[in-house]
TORNUDO-807455 format. One record per residue (C-alpha): residue in three letters; chain; x, y negated, z; residue number from 1. Coordinates in Angstrom, 1 decimal, always signed. Layout:
+-----+----+--------+--------+--------+-----+
|  aa | ch |     xx |     yy |     zz |   i |
+-----+----+--------+--------+--------+-----+
| ALA |  A |      X |      Y |      Z | NUM |
...
+-----+----+--------+--------+--------+-----+
# end
This chain:
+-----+----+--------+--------+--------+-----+
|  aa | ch |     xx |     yy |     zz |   i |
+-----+----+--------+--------+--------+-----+
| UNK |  A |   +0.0 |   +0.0 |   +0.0 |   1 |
| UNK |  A |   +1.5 |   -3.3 |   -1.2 |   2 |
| UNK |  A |   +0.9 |   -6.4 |   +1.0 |   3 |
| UNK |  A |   +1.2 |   -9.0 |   -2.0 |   4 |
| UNK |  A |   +2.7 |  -12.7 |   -1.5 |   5 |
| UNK |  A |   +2.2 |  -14.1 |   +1.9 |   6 |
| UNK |  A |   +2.7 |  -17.7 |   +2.6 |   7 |
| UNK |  A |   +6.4 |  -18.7 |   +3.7 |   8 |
| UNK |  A |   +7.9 |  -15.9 |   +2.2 |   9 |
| UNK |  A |  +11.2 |  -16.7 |   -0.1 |  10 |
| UNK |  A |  +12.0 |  -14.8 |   -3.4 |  11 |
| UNK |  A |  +15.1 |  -15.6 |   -4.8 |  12 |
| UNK |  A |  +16.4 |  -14.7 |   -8.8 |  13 |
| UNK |  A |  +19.6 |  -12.4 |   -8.6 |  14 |
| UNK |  A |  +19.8 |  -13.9 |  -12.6 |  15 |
| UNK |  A |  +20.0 |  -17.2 |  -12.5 |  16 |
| UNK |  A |  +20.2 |  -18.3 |   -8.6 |  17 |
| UNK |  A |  +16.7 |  -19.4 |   -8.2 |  18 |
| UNK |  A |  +14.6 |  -19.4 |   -5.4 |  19 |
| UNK |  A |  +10.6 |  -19.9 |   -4.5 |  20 |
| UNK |  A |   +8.7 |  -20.2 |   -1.3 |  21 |
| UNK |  A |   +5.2 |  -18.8 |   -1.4 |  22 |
| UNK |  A |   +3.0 |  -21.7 |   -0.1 |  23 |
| UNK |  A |   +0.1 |  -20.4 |   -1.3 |  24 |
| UNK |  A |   -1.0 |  -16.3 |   -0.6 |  25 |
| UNK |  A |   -1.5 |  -14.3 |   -3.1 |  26 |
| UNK |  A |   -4.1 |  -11.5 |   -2.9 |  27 |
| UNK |  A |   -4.5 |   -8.6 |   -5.3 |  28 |
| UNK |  A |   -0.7 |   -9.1 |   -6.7 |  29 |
| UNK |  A |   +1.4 |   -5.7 |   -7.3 |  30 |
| UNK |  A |   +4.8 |   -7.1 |   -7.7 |  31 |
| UNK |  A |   +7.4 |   -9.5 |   -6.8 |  32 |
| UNK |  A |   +6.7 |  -12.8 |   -8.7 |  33 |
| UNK |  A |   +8.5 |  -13.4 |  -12.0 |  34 |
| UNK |  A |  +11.4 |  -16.2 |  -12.4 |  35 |
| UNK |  A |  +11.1 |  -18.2 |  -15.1 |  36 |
| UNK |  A |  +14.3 |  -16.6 |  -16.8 |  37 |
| UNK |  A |  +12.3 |  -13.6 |  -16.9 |  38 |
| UNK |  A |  +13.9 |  -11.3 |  -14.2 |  39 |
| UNK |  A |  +11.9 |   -9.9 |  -11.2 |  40 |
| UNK |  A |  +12.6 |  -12.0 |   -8.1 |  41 |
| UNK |  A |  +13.1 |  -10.4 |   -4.7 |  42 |
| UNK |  A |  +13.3 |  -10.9 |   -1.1 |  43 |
| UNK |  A |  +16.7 |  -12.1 |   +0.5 |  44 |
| UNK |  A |  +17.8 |   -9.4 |   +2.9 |  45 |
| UNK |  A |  +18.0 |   -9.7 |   +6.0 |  46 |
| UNK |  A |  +19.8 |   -7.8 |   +8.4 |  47 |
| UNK |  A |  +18.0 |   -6.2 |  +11.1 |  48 |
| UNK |  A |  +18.8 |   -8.0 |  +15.3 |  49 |
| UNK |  A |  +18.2 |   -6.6 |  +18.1 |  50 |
| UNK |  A |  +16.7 |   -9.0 |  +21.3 |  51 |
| UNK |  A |  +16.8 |   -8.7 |  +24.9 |  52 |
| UNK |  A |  +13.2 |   -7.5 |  +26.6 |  53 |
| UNK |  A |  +12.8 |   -9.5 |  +30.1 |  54 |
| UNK |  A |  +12.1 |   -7.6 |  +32.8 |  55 |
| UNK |  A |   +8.0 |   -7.6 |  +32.7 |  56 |
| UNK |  A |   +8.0 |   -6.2 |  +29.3 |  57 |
| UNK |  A |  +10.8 |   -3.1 |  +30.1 |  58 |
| UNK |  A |   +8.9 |   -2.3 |  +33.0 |  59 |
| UNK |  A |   +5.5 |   -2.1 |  +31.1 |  60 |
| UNK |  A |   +7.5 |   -0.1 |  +28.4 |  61 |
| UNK |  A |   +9.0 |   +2.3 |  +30.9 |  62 |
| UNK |  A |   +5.8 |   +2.6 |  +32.9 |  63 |
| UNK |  A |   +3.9 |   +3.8 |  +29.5 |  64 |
| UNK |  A |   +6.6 |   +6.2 |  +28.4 |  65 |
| UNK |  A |   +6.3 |   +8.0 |  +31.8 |  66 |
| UNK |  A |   +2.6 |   +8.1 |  +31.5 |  67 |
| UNK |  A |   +2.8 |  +10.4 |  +28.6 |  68 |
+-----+----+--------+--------+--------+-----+
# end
């Protein structure tokens, strides 16, 4: 199941360098917008982080996994 264009998303053109920012969603689309060079355009990666839990959430966390 493809989500389509959401608003703030960036596509950028590995062809020619361009970029787009969705301000507008799209519903119904099926692919990454076109560039107008042609190409596909695609999301920038983005590597995955890792963030610190505080100590109310890892106690909630911990308390559900022993549950089960």
């Amino acid at each position: 199941m493809h989500e389509g264009q959401m608003e703030g998303q960036i596509y950028y053109c590995e062809s020619c360098d361009s970029e787009i920012n969705v301000v507008q969603p799209v519903t119904g689309a099926r692919a990454n917008p076109r560039c107008r060079c042609g190409a596909q355009m695609k999301k920038p990666y983005r590597k995955p982080s890792v963030c610190k839990m505080n100590a109310q959430i890892e106690t909630l966390s911990v308390a559900k996994t022993n549950r089960n």
